[in-house]
C-alpha positions as a Markdown table, in Angstrom:
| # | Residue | x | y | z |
|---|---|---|---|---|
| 1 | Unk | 0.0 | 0.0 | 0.0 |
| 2 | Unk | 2.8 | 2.5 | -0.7 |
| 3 | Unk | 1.7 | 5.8 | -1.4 |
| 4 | Unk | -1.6 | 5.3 | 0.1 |
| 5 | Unk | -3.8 | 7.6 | 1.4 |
| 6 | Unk | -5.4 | 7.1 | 4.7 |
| 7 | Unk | -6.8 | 9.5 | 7.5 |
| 8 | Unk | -6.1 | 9.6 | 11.4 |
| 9 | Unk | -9.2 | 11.0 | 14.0 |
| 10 | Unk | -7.4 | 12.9 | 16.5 |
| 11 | Unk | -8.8 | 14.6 | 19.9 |
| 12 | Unk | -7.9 | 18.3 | 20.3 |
| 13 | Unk | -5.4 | 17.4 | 22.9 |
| 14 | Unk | -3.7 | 14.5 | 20.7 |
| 15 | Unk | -3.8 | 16.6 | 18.0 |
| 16 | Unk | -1.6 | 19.3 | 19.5 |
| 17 | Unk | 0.8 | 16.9 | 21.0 |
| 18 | Unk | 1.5 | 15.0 | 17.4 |
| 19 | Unk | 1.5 | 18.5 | 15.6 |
| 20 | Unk | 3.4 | 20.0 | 18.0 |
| 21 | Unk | 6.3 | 16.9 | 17.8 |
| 22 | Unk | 5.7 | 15.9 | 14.4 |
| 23 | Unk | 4.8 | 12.7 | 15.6 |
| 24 | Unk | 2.4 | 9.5 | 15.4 |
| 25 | Unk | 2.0 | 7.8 | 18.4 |
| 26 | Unk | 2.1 | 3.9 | 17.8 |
| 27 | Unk | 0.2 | 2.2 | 20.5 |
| 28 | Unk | 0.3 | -1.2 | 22.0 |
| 29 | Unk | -2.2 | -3.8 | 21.5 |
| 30 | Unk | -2.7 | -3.6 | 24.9 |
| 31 | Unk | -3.6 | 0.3 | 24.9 |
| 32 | Unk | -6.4 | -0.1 | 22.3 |
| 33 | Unk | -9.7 | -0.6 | 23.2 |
| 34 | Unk | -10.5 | -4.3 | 21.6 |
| 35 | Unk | -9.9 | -6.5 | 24.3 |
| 36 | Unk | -9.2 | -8.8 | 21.6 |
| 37 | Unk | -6.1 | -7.5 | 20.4 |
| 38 | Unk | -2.9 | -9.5 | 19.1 |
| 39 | Unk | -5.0 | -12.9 | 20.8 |
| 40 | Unk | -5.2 | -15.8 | 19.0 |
| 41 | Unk | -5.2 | -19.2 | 19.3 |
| 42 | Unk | -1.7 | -21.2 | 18.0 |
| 43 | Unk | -1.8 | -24.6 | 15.6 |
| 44 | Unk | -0.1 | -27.8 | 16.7 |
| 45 | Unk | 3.0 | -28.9 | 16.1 |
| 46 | Unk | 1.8 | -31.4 | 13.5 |
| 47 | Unk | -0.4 | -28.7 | 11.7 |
| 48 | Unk | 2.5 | -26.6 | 10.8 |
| 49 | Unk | 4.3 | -29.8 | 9.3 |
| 50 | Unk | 1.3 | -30.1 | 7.4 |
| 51 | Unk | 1.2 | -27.3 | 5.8 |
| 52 | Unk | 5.1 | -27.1 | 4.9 |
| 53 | Unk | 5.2 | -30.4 | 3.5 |
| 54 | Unk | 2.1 | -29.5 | 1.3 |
| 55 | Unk | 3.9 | -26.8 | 0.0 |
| 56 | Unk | 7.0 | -27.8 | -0.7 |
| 57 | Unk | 5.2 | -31.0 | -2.5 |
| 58 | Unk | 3.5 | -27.9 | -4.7 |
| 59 | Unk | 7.1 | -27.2 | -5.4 |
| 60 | Unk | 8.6 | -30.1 | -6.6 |
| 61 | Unk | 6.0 | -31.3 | -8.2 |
| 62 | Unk | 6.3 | -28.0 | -10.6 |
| 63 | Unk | 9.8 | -28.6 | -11.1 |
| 64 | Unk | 9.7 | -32.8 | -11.8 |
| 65 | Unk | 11.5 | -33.3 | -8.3 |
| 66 | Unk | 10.4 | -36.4 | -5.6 |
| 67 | Unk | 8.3 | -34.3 | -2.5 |
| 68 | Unk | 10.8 | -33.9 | 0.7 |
| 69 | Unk | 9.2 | -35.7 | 3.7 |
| 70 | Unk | 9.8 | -34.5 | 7.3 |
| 71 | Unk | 10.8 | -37.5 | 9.6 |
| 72 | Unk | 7.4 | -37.4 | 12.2 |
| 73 | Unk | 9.5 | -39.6 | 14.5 |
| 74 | Unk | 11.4 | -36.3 | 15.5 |
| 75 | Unk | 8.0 | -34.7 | 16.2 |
| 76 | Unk | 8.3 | -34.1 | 19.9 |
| 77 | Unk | 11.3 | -32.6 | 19.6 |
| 78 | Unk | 10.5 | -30.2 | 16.9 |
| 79 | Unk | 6.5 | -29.7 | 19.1 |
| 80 | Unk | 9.3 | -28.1 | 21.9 |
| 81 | Unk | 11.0 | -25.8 | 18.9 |
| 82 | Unk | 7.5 | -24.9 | 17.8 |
| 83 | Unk | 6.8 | -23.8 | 20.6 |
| 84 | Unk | 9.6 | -21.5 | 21.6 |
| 85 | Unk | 9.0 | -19.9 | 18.1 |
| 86 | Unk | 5.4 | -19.3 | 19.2 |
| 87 | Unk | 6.1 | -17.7 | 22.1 |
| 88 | Unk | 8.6 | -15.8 | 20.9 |
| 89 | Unk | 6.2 | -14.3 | 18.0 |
| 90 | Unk | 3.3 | -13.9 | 20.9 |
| 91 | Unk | 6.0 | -11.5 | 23.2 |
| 92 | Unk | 6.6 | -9.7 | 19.6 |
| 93 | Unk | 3.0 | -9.3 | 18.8 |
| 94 | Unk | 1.8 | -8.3 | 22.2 |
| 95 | Unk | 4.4 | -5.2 | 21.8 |
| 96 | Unk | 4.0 | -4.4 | 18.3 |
| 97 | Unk | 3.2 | -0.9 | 17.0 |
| 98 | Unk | -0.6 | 0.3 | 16.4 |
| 99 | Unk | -1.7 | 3.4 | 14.4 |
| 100 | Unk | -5.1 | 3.1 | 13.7 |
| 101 | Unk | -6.5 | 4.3 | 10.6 |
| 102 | Unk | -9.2 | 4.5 | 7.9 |
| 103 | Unk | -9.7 | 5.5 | 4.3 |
| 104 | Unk | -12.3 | 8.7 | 4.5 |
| 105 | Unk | -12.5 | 11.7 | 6.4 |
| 106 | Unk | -16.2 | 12.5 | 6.3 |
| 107 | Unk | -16.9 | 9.3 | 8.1 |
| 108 | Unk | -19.7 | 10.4 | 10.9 |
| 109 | Unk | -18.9 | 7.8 | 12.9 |
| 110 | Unk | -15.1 | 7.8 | 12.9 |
| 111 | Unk | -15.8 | 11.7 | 13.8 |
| 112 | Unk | -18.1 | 11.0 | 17.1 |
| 113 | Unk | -15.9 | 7.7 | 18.2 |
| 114 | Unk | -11.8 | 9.5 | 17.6 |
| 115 | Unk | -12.3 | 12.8 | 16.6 |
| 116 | Unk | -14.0 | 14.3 | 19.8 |
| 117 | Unk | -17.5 | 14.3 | 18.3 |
| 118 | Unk | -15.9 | 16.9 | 15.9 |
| 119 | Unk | -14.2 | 19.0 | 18.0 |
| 120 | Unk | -11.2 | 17.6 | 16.7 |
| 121 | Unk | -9.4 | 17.0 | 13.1 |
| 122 | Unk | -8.5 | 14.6 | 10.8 |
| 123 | Unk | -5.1 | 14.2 | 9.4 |
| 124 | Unk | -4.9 | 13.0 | 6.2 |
| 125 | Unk | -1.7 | 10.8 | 5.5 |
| 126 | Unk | 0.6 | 10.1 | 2.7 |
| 127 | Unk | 3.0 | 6.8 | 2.9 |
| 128 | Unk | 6.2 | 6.3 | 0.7 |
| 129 | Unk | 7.9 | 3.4 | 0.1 |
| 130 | Unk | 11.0 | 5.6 | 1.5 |
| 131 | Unk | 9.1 | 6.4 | 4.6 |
| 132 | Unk | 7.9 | 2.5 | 5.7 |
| 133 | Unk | 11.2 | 1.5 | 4.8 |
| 134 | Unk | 13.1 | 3.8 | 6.8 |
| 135 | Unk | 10.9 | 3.1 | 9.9 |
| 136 | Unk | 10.5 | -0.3 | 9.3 |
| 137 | Unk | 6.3 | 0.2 | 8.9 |
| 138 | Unk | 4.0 | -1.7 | 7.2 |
| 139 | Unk | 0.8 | -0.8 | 6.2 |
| 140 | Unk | -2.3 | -3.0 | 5.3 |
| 141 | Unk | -6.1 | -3.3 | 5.6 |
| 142 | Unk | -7.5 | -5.1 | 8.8 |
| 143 | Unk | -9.8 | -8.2 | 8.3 |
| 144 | Unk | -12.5 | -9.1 | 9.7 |
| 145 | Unk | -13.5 | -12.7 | 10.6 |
| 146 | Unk | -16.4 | -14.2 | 13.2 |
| 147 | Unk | -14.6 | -17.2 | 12.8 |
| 148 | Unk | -12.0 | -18.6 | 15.8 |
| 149 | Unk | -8.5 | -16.8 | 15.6 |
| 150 | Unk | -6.3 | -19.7 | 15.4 |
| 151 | Unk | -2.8 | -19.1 | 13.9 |
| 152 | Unk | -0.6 | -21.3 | 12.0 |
| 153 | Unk | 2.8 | -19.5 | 11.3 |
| 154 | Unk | 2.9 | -22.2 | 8.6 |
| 155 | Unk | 0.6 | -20.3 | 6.2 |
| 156 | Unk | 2.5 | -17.3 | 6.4 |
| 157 | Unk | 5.9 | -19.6 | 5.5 |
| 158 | Unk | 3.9 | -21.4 | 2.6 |
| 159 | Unk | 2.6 | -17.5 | 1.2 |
| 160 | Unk | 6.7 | -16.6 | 1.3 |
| 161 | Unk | 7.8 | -19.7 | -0.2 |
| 162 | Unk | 5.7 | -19.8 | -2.9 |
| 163 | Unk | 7.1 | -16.7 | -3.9 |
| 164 | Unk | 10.3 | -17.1 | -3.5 |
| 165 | Unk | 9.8 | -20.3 | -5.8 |
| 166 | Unk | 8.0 | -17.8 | -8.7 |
| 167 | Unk | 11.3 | -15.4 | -8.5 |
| 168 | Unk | 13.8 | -18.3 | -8.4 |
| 169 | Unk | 11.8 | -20.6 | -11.3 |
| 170 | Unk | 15.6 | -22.6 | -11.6 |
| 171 | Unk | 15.9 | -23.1 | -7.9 |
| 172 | Unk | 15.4 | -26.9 | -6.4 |
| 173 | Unk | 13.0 | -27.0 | -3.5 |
| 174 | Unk | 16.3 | -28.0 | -1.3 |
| 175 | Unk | 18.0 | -24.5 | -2.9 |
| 176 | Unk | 14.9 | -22.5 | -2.0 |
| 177 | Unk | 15.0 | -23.9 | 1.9 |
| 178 | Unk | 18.7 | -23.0 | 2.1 |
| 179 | Unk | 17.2 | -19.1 | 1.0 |
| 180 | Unk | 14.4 | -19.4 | 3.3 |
| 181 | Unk | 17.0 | -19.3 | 6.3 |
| 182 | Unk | 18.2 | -16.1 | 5.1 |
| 183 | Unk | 17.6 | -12.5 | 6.5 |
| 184 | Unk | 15.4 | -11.2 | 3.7 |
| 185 | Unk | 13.3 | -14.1 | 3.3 |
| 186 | Unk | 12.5 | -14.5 | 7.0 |
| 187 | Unk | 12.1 | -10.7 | 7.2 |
| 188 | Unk | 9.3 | -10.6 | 4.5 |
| 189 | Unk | 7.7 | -13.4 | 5.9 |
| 190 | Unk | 8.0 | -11.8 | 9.8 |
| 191 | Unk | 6.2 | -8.9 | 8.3 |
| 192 | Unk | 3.4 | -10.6 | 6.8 |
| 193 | Unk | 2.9 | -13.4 | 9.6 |
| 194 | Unk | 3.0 | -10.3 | 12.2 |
| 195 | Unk | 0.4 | -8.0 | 9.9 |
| 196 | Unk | -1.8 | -11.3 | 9.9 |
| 197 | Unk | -1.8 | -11.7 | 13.5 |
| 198 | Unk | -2.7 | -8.0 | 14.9 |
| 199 | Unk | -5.0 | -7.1 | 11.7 |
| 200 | Unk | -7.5 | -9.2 | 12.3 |
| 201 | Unk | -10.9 | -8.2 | 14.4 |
| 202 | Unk | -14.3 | -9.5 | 14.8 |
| 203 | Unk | -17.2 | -8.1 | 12.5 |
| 204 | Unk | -18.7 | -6.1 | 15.0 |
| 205 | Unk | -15.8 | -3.9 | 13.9 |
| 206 | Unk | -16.4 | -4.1 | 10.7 |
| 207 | Unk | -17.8 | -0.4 | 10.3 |
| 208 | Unk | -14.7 | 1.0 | 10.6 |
| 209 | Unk | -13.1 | -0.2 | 7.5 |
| 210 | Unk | -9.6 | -0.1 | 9.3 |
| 211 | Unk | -6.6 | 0.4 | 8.2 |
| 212 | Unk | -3.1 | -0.1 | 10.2 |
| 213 | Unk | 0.2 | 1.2 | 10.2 |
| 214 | Unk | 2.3 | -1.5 | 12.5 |
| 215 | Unk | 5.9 | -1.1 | 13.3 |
| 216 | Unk | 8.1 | -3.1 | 15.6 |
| 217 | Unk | 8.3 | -1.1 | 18.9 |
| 218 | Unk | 4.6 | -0.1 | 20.7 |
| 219 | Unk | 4.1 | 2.7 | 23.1 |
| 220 | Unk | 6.2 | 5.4 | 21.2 |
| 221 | Unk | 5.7 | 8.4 | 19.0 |
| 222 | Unk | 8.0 | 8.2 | 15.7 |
| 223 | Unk | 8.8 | 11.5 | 13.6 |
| 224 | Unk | 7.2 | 11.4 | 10.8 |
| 225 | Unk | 4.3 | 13.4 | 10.6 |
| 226 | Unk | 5.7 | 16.7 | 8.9 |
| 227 | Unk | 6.6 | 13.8 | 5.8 |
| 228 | Unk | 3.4 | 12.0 | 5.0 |
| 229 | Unk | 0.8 | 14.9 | 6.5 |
| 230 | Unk | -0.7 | 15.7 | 3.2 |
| 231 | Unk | -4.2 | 17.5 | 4.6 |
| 232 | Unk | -5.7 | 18.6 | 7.6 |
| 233 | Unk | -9.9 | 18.2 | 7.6 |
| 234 | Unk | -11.9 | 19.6 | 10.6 |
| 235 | Unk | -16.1 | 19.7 | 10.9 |
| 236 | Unk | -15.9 | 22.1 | 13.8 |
| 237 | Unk | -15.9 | 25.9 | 13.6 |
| 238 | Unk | -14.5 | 26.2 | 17.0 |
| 239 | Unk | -12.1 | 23.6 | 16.0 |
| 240 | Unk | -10.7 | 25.3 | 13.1 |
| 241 | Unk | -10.6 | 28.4 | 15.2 |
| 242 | Unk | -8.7 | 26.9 | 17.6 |
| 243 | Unk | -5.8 | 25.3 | 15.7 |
| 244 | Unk | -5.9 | 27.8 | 13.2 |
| 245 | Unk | -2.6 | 30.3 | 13.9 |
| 246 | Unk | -0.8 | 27.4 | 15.4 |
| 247 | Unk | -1.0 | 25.8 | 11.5 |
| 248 | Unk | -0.5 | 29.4 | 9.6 |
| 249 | Unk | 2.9 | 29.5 | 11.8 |
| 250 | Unk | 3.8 | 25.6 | 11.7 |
| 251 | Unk | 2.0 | 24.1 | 8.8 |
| 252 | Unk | 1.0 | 26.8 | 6.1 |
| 253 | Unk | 1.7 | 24.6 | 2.6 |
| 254 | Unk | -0.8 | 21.8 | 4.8 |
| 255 | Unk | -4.1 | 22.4 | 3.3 |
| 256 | Unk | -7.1 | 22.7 | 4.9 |
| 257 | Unk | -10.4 | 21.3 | 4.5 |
| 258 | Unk | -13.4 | 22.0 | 6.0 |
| 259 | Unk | -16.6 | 19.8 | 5.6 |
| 260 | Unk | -20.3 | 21.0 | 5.8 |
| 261 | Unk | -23.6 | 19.1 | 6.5 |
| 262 | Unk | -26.6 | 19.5 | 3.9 |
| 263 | Unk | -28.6 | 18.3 | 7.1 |
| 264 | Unk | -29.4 | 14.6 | 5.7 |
| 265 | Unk | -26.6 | 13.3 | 8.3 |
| 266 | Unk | -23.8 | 13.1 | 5.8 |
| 267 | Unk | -20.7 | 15.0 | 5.2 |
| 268 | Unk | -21.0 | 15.7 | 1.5 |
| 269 | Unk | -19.2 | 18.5 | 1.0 |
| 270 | Unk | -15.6 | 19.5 | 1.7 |
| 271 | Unk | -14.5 | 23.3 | 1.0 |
| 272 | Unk | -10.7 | 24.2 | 1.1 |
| 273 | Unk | -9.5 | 26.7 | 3.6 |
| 274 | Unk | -6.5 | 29.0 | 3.1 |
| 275 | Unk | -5.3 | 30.8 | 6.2 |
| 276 | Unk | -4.4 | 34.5 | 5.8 |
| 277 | Unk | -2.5 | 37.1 | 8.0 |
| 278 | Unk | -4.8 | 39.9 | 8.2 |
| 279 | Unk | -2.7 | 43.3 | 9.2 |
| 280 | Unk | -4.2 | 45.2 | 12.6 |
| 281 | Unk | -3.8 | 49.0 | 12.7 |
């Protein structure tokens, strides 16, 4: 989702601190307010084999070699190893980083539950590759599911192998697990096991059409904000008022936008603002 668009609903008060630092604050799962956060239930031992020996079977087949079988003798021992591994990616999830976002900044909904009933603002965001990169973010849609959270770290492997097998079409399946060990490969796939994990909420939630920015280290503001703010939308005289010589001083090229109500309950129409200094005799 590089170079994608997405809006923040911030209080008054969090909306001076973050403009004020030039910061997002990324939140732990913890500090959100689904008690559901990050949980999930793990697969056995025997369900991850499953799955890897599925794929790599996919593999071979595609490139005329015999499917490698995983000795199920050693299965205790590698239950223990799975285990460590899953409570290793737990401790990681459980302090992740959490911006929550969404796509639209006339949302009536997003306004009363984030954005102070509209006493506060939107900021609308702009991600570059450069930007994620350097802050090792990720950014990505959240799903919603009624279905039990049970994870298999195993599905995430079999999305990154496959892959890997379409970029390296010459590569034997015993070539591409030597790769998979390697710090790219089991980077790409941390990043899309964790986005899996702690972007996925019941359908109650649905509604909110959610959108996250993750990155590795919760409970800490990252400088950012004066790179990706693109536009600043308010629904609130008082609110526009409020912020608006702190932005003339501190954000003039920011944009401003100002939506209006035709009284049917929607936000239909946004009008851009330009901030002037008017000269007092």
């Amino acid at each position: 989702m590089s170079g994608y668009t997405v809006c923040k609903y911030v209080t008054a008060e969090t909306a001076k601190k973050c403009l004020s630092d030039r910061t997002l604050y990324l939140a732990r799962p913890g500090q959100l307010n689904d008690t559901l956060e990050a949980r999930f239930a793990r697969a056995s031992a025997g369900a991850y084999l499953d799955v890897v020996e599925s794929t790599l079977a996919k593999i071979a087949s595609k490139r005329g070699e015999a499917p490698l079988v995983f000795d199920r003798e050693a299965l205790p021992e590698f239950k223990a190893l799975n285990e460590q591994e899953n409570d290793r990616f737990q401790r990681f999830c459980e302090n992740i980083g959490i911006c929550s976002l969404t796509s639209h900044p006339n949302h009536q909904a997003m306004w009363a539950y984030y954005g102070q009933g509209g006493h506060g603002l939107c900021l609308e965001l702009k991600f570059s590759n450069e930007v994620l990169n350097d802050h090792e973010l990720l950014l990505g849609p959240v799903k919603y599911s009624d279905q039990p959270r049970v994870l298999n770290r195993a599905d995430d492997l079999r999305e990154s192998l496959l892959e890997m097998a379409d970029q390296n079409p010459n590569a034997s399946v015993r070539e591409l697990l030597k790769l998979s060990f390697e710090t790219p490969f089991r980077r790409r796939m941390g990043l899309r096991m964790a986005q899996r994990a702690t972007s996925r909420k019941h359908t109650d939630w649905k509604h909110e059409n959610e959108i996250r920015l993750l990155g590795p280290n919760g409970g800490y503001p990252i400088p950012i904000l004066e790179k990706v703010l693109s536009k600043i939308h308010f629904v609130n005289s008082k609110a526009l008022a409020l912020f608006a010589p702190f932005l003339r001083e501190h954000y003039p090229e920011v944009p401003l936008v100002y939506w209006e109500s035709d009284h049917t309950g929607t936000l239909k129409h946004g009008r851009s603002m330009e901030l002037n200094l008017i000269p007092v005799d």
